[in-house]
C-alpha positions in Angstrom: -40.4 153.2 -102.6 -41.9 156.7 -102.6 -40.2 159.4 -101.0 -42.4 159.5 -98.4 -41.5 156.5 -97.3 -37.8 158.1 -97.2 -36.0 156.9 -100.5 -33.1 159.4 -101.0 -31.3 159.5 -104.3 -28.1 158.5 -105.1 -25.0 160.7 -104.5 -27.0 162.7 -102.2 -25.5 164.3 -99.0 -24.7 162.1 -96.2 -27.5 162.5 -93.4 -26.5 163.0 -89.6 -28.1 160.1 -88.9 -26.0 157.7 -91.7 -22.8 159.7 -89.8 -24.2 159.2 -86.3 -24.8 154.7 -87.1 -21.4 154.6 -88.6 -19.3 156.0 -86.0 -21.7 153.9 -83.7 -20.9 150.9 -85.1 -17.2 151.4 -84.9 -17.2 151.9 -81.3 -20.8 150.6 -80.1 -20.0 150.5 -76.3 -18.5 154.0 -76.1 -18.6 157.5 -76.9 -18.4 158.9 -80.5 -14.5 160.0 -81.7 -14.5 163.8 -80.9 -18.4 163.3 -80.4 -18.7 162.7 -83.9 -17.2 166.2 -85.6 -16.7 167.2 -87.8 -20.4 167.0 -89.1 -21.8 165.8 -92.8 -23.2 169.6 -92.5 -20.3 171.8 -91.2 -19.3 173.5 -94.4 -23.0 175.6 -94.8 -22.8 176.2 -91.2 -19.2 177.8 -91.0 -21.2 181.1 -91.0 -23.2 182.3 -87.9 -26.8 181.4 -88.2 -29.6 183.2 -87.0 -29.3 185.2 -83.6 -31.3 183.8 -80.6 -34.5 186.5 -80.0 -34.2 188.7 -77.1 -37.6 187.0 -76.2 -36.5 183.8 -75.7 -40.4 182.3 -75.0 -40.7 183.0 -78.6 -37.2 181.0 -79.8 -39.4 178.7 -81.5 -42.5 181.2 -83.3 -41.0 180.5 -87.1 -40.1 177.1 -86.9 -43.2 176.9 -85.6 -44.9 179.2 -88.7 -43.2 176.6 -91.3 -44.5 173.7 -89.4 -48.0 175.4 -89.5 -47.8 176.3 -93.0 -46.6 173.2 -94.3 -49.1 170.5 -92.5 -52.0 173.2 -93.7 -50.9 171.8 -97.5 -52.5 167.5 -97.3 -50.1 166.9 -100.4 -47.0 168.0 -98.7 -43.9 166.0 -98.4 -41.9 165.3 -95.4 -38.6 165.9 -98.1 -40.1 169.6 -98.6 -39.4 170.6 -95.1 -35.6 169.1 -95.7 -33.5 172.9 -95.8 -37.2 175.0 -94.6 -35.3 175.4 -91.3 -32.0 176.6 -92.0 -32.3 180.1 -92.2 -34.7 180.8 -88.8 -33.4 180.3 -85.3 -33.9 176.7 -84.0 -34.1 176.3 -80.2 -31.9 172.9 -79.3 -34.3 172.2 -76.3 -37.8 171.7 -76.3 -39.5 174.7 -77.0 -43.6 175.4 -76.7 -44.2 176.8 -80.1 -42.7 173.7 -81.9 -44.8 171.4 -79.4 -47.9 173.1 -80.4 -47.7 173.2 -83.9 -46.9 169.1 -83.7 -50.1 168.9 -81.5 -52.1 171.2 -83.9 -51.3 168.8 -87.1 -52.7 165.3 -88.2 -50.5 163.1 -85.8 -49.9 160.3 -88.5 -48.5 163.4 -90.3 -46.7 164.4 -87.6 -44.6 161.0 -86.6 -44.0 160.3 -90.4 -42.3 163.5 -91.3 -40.7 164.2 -88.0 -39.1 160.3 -89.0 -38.4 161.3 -92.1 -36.5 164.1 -90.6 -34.7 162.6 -88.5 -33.2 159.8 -90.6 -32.7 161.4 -94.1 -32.4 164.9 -92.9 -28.5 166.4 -93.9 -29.4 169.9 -92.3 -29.4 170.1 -88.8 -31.6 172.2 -88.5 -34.5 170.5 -89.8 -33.3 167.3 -87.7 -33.4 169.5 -84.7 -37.1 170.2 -86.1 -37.9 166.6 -86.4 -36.7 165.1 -83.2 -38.4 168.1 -81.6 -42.0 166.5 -83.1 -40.6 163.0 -82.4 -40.0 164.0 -78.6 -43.3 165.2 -78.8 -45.5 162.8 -79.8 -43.2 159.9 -80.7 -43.9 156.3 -79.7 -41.9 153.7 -78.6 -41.0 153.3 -82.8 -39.3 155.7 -82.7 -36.9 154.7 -79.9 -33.6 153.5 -82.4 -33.9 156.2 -84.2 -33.7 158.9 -81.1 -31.4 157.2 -79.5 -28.9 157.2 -82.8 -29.4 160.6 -83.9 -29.2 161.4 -79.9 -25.3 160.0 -80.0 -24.4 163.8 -82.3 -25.4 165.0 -78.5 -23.6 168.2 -78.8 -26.6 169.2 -81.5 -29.4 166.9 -80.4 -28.5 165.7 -76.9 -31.2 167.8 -75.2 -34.0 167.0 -77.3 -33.1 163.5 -77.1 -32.7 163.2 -73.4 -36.0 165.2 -73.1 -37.7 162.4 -75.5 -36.7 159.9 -72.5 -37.0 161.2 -69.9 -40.8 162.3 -70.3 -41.3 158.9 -71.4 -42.6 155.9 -69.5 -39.5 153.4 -69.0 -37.4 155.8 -70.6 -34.6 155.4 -68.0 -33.5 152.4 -69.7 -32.8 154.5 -72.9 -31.4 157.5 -71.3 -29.0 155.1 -69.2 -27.9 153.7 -72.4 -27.4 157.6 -73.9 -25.5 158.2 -70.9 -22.9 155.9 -71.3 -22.0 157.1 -74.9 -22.0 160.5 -74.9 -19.5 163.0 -73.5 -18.8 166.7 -73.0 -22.1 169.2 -73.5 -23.9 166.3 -74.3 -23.1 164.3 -70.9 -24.0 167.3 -69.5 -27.7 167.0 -70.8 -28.6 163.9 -70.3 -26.6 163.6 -66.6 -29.0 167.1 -66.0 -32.3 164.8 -67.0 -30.9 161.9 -65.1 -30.7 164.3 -62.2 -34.8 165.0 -62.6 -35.8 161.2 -61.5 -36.7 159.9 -58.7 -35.3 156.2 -59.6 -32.7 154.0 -57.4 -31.3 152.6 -60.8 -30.4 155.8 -61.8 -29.4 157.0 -58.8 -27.1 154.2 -58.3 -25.7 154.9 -61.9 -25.0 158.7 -60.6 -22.7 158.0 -58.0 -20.6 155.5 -59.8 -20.9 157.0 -63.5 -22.1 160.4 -63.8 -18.6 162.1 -64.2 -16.3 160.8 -67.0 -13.9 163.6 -66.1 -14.1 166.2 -68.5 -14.3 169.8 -67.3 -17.7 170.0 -67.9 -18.5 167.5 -65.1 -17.9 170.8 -62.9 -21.3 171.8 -64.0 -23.4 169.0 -62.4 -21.1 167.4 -60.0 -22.5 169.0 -57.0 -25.9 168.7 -58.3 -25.3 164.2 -58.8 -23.8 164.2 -54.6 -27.4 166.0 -53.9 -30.0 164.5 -55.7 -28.3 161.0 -55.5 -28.5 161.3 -51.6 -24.4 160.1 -51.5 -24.0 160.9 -48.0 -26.6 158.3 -47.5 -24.9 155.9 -49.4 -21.1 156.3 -47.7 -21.3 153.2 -46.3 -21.2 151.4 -49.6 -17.8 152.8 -50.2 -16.4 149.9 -48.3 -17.0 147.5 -50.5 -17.6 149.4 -53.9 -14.0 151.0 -55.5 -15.9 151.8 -58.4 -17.4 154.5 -56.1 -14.7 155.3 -54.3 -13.3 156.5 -57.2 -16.4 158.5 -59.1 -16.9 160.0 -55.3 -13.1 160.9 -55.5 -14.1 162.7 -58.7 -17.6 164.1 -57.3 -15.3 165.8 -54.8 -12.1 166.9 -57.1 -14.7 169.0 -59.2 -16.9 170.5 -56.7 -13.6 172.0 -55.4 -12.8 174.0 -58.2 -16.6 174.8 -59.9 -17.2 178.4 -58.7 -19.4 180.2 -60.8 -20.3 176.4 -63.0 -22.3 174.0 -59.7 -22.3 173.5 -56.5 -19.0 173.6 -54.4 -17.6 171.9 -51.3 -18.3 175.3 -49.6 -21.9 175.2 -50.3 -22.2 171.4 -50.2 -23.6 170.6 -47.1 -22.0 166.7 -46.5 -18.6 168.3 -47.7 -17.0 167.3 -44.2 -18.3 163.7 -43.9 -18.3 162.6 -47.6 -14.5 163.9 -47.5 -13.8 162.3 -44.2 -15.1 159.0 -45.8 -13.4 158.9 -49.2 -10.2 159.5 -47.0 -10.7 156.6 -44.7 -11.3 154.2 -47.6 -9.1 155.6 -50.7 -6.0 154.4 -48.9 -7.3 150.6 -48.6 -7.0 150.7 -52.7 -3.8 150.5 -54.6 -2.7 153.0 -56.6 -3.8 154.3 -59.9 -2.8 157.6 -62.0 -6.2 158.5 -61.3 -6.7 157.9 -57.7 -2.8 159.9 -57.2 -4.5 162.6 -59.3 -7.8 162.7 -57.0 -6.2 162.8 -53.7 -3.3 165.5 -54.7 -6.3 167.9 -55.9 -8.4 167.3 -52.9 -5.1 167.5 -50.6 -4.0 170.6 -52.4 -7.5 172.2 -51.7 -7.3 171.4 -48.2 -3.7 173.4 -47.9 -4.2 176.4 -49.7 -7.9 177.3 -48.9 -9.7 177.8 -45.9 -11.8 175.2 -43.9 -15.1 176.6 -45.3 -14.1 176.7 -48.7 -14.1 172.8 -47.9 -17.0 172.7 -46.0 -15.2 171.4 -43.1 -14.4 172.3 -39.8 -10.5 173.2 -39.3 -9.4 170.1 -37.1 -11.2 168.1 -40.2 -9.3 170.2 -42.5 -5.8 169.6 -41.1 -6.9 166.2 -40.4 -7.8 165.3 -44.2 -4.9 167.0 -45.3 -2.5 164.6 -43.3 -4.5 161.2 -44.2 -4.3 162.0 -48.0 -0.4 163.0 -47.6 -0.2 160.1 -46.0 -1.3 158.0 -48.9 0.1 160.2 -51.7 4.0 159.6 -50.2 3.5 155.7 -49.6 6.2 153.7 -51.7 4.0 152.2 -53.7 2.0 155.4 -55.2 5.0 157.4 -55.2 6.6 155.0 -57.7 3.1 154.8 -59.3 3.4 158.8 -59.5 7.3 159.0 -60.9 6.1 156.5 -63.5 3.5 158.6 -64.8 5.1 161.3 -65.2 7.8 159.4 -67.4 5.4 158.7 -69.3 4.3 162.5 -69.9 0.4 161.6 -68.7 -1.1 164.9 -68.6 -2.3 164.5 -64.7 0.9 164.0 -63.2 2.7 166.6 -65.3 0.1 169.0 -64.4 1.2 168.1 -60.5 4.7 168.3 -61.0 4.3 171.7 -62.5 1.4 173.0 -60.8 1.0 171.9 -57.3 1.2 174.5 -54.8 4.4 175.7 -52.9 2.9 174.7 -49.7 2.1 170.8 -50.8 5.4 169.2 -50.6 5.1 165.2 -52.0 7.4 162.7 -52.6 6.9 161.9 -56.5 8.2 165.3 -57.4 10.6 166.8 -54.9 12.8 169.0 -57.4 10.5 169.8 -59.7 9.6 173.4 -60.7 7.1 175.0 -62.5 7.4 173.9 -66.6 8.4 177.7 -68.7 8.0 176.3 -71.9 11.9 176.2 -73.1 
């Protein structure tokens, strides 16, 4: 097989996309473990790379230069382009310069070493390169191999979610993303989901979009506005699945000043609240749910009614239908038995919870001073 045709030798480095399949395969359904770090490629990228320009319209000018020069050669190798990239800045997002110089070249060209790239590369630079081209002009091909390499999300998330979500019937493929990637990469391909006008997706982003990390914060508000929820409230009665991602919609818009949109700024903040309240009690009680309410009730003491986008007489009337549910028997107990446990939410409640919100599961307990 000629190189071309991407034969590597043996003992060669392992390539991001070999790393990316294998973790895959152990846990197919789900995220990567620790998003798949460390990376084949970590040790000759310990160092800082190559700063950002001030100009960032020209991020992608020398990539773009090494692209131009190397196409210009008819007998060059896709393998000859495998470390070009590692010493100029590589934008992670789409950038103009790359796209052009993909456009500019021989198109079979193009596809075959952005491929090559992208499955034998084991700089990540030059894959960054190559699912640029592949994002570009790619085909449907080249699907697997975008949709692998996209799981390494923190590095190639937003070219990957780009590739789909410019592509006809790419929700499919960028539901499928969604649903195994976490952290910054969640974050780019929840902010692509966010750019289509599809009832699929939208039904996805208001039972899935946050998986709770604290970088939900940065798109939370944007998923309740472009999902229409307040349009959707009445499905709450009969959906728990989004009772509890609305519960979680609303526990990070209260606390995502200066990252998304907040309850103060949320314009449905009162009735979206008022709803989740009427229907969380009619579920039994989970670490998460007790979690939830306590940070939407604890928002709803210590701040004002605007800062919850509420009215005062909702704001004290909230506040004494989620106490009311936090000190029931039944999620009490559910509560204690967390925090015997040592899970990190309800020990965060018994040691953080304001003065002012007094609750059953944790009566005496006082703030933890590390002794």
């Amino acid at each position: 097989m000629s190189e071309t045709a991407g034969m590597r030798l043996p003992g060669s480095p392992t390539t991001l996309f070999d790393h990316a399949l294998r973790l895959h395969r152990s846990t197919p359904e789900k995220p990567l473990p620790r998003s798949g770090k460390p990376f084949p490629d970590d040790d000759s990228h310990r160092r800082r790379g190559p700063e950002a320009p001030e100009d960032r319209g020209s991020a992608g000018k020398d990539a773009a230069l090494i692209l131009d020069a190397h196409f210009a050669k008819t007998s060059a190798l896709p393998s000859e382009l495998a470390d070009a990239f590692h010493d100029v800045y590589i934008p992670i997002s789409q950038d103009a310069h790359i796209v052009a110089a993909a456009e500019r070249a021989d198109r079979e060209r193009v596809l075959r070493t952005g491929r090559w790239l992208v499955r034998y590369g084991t700089d990540r630079c030059s894959v960054t390169v190559g699912l640029a081209m592949l994002a570009a002009v790619g085909t449907a091909d080249d699907i697997p191999l975008i949709r692998t390499i996209g799981l390494l999300s923190d590095l190639f998330g937003p070219l990957a979610a780009h590739a789909f979500e410019s592509r006809t019937g790419g929700v499919e493929d960028l539901l499928w993303l969604a649903e195994r990637v976490t952290g910054w990469g969640r974050f780019y391909v929840v902010d692509a989901l966010c750019t289509l006008d599809d009832p699929t997706v939208r039904s996805w982003l208001l039972r899935r979009a946050c998986d709770g990390d604290f970088l939900n914060g940065y798109f939370a508000g944007k998923v309740a506005t472009v999902a229409r929820l307040h349009e959707a409230l009445a499905d709450l009665e009969t959906d728990a699945e989004m009772v509890d991602h609305v519960g979680r919609l609303l526990g990070f818009m209260t606390d995502c000043d200066g990252m998304g949109l907040t309850l103060a700024r949320y314009p449905h903040s009162g009735v979206v609240l008022e709803t989740h309240a009427r229907h969380v009690g009619s579920l039994g009680p989970t670490l998460e749910r007790y979690f939830t309410i306590a940070v939407l009730t604890q928002h709803l003491t210590v701040k004002s009614p605007e800062a919850a986008g509420c009215t005062a007489a909702q704001q004290g009337a909230l506040r004494a239908a989620y106490l009311e549910v936090l000190d029931r028997e039944e999620w009490t107990r559910t509560a204690r038995e967390g925090l015997a446990v040592d899970d990190r939410r309800m020990r965060w409640l018994a040691d953080n919870r304001a003065p002012e919100l007094r609750l059953r599961a944790f009566p005496d307990r006082g703030p933890d001073t590390g002794e």
